[in-house]
N, C-alpha and C positions, 0 to 999 in steps of 0.2 A: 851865321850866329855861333858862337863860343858854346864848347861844350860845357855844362855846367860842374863842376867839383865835389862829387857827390857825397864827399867828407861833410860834407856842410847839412846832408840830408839826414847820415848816420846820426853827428853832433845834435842835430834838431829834436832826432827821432828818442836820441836818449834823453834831452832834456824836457820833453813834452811830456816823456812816461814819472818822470821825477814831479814836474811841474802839477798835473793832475793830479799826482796823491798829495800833495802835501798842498796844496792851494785852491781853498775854494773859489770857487767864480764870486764875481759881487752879486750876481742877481740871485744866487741860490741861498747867499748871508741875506740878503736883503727879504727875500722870499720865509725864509727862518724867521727874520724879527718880526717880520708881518702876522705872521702863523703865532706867534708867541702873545703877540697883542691882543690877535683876536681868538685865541684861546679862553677861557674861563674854565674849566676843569683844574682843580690843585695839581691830581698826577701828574697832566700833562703838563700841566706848567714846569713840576720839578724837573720833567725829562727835557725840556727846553733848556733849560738852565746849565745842567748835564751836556745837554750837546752844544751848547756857548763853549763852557768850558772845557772840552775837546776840542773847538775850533781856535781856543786860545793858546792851549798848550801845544798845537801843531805849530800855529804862525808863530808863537814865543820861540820852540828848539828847531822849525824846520823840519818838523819830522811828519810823519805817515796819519792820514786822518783818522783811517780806519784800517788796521792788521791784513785785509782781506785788499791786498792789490791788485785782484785781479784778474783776467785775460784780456794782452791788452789787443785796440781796436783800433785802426789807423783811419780815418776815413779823406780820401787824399782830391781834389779838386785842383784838374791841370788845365793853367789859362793855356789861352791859344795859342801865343807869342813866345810860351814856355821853352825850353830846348831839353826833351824830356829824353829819359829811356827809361820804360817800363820796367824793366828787367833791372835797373840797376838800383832804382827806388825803391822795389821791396826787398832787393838784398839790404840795403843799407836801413830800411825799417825795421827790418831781423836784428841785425846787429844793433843797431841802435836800443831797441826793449832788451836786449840779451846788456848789454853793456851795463844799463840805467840798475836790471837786477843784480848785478853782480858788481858792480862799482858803488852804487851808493849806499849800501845793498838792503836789498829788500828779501821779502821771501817767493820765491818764485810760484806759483799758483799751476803752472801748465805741469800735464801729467800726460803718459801712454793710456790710453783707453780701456786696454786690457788690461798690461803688466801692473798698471796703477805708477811706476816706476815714476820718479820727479827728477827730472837734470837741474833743477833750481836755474833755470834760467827765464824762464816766463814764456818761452817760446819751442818749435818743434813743429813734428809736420801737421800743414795749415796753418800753424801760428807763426807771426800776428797774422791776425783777419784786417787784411788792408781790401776798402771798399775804393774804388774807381770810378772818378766821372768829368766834365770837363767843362770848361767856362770857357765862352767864346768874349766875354767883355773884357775878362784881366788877365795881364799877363804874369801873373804867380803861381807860383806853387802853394797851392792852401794844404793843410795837413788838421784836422780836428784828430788829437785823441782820446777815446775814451776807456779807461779802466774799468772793464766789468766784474765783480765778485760776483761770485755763486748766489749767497741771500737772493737777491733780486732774479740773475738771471736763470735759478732754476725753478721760477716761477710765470718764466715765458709759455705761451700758448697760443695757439694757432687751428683757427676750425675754418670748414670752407662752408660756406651758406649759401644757398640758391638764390635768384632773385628774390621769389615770390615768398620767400621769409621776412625780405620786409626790411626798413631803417631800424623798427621796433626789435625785432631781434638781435641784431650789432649790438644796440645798448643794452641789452637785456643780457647779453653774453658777457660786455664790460663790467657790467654792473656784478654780476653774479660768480667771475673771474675774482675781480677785488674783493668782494667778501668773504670768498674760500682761502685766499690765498695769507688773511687776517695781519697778523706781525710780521709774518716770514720775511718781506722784504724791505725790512727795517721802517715802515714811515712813518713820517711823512716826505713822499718824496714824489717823484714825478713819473706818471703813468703816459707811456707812446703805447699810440695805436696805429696800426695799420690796416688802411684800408685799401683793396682791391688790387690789380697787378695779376700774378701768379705765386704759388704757396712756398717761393722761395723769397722773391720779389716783397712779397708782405710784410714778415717779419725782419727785412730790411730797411722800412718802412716806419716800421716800429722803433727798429734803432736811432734812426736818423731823426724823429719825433723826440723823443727823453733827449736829444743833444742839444733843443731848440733851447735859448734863454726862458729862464718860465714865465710863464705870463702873456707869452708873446704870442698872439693870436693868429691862426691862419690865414692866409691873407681871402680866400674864398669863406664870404659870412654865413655861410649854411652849415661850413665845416666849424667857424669858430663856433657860431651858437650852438652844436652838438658840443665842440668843447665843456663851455661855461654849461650845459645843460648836466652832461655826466659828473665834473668836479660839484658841481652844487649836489649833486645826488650820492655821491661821493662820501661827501664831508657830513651829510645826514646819517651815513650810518653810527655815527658816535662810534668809529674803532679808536681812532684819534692816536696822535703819536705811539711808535713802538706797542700797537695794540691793544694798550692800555686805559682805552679810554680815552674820549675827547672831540673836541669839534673840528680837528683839522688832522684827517685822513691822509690827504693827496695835500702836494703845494701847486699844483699843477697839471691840467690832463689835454695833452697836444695828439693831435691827428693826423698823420700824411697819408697822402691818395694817390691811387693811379686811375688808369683805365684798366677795367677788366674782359673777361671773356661773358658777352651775350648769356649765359648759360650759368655764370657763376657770381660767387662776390665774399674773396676773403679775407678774415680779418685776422689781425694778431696783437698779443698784448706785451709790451714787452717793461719792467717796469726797473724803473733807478730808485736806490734805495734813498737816506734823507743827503747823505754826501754823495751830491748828483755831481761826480767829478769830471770836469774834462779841459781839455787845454788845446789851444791853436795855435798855428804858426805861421809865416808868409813868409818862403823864400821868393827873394825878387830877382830876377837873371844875371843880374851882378852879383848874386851873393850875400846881398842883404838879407836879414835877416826879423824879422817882427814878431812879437810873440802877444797873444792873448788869448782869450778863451773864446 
């Protein structure tokens, strides 16, 4: 089998990080009109309307939904029939986010920890944070990316809980999470949780939940009705859009699970702000190329 051109990964990876800020998915427009309908509060209505028309003047000039592009996240799924090299797809995912901010350009968001110092590129060491995993049915290269801002993700959190605390506990933790955490992460938007695994694994967990389409239920109905159980509880607190008041909190609240350790059981919250942005691609081993969300 042909090695693959990995120009073609770079080119993706830049246009994936472009494609994410400036394009909302349909289901999260769709998810917004819905929330606007079943709104009744005036404020939040007017902040509805406000965020319509942010979505209009992005798709009008092509330009940036929200100022805050980010760190970005590659999350990369290699079919089996693939002709891969690890090593050369997260080079060309580096470059690719480093290209996207400086060619189209954006403002680069990645910084040194310490020095605080900004190369405006979006990227540096660790970054992007490309996650890894593999599909034995197709033979593509999946790429989901997602753009994280600050708002949202410095509102992640992560505790570990023993068994014998109970299901009650989880949601009592979710629940009590999203009310502290009030405006900060701009909503209405979509709250991932993670359940079980290990306390790295978890808030992996999380991430990969906020990328789901909203709405879109887990396929294990114990987990979806914990779902629909938290967003209805959710949505009672009247924080409602931008904090402001209102009956629609969250647009959505998704759960992914693992197996965990006999002795533990952790969870983490990780949340997307109301432009739950993200973008996908499918290179196919010819070089094809497919783009969606």
């Amino acid at each position: 089998m042909a090695d693959l051109d990995y120009q073609i990964v770079e080119d993706v990876a830049k246009e994936l990080y472009i494609r994410a800020l400036c394009d909302l998915p349909p289901d999260v427009r769709e998810a917004l009109k819905k929330a606007h309908d079943r709104e009744t509060n005036p404020t939040a209505k007017e902040i509805f309307k406000a965020i319509f028309k942010t979505i209009e003047v992005a798709d009008k000039n092509k330009t940036l939904i929200c100022q805050d592009t980010g760190l970005p996240i590659y999350m990369v799924k290699v079919g089996s029939q693939f002709p891969w090299n690890g090593y050369q797809i997260k080079e060309r995912l580096a470059k690719g986010a480093e290209r996207a901010t400086r060619e189209f350009p954006f403002r680069g968001s990645s910084t040194h920890p310490l020095t605080r110092i900004n190369p405006q590129t979006s990227v540096g060491e660790g970054l992007p944070v490309v996650h890894y995993d593999f599909d034995g049915e197709n033979d593509y290269l999946d790429i989901l990316m997602i753009p994280k801002g600050s708002g949202s993700e410095n509102m992640s959190t992560m505790k570990m809980f023993y068994p014998a605390h109970g299901i009650s506990a989880l949601k009592k933790f979710v629940i009590d999470t999203v009310f502290e955490t009030g405006a900060n992460p701009c909503p209405p938007g979509i709250i991932g949780i993670g359940i079980g695994g290990t306390a790295d694994l978890v808030m992996k967990l999380a991430k990969e939940a906020i990328a789901r389409p909203v709405g879109q239920r887990h396929p294990d109905p114990q987990i979806a009705e914990m779902e629909e159980e938290l967003e209805e509880a959710i949505n009672s607190m009247d924080r409602g859009p931008m904090g402001l008041g209102g009956k629609i909190t969250t647009l959505g609240v998704h759960i992914e699970t693992a197996y965990t350790h006999i002795t533990q059981n952790p969870i983490a919250i990780n949340t997307q702000c109301w432009p739950a942005r993200r973008a996908r691609a499918k290179i196919y081993p010819n070089g094809n190329v497919e783009y969606g969300y």
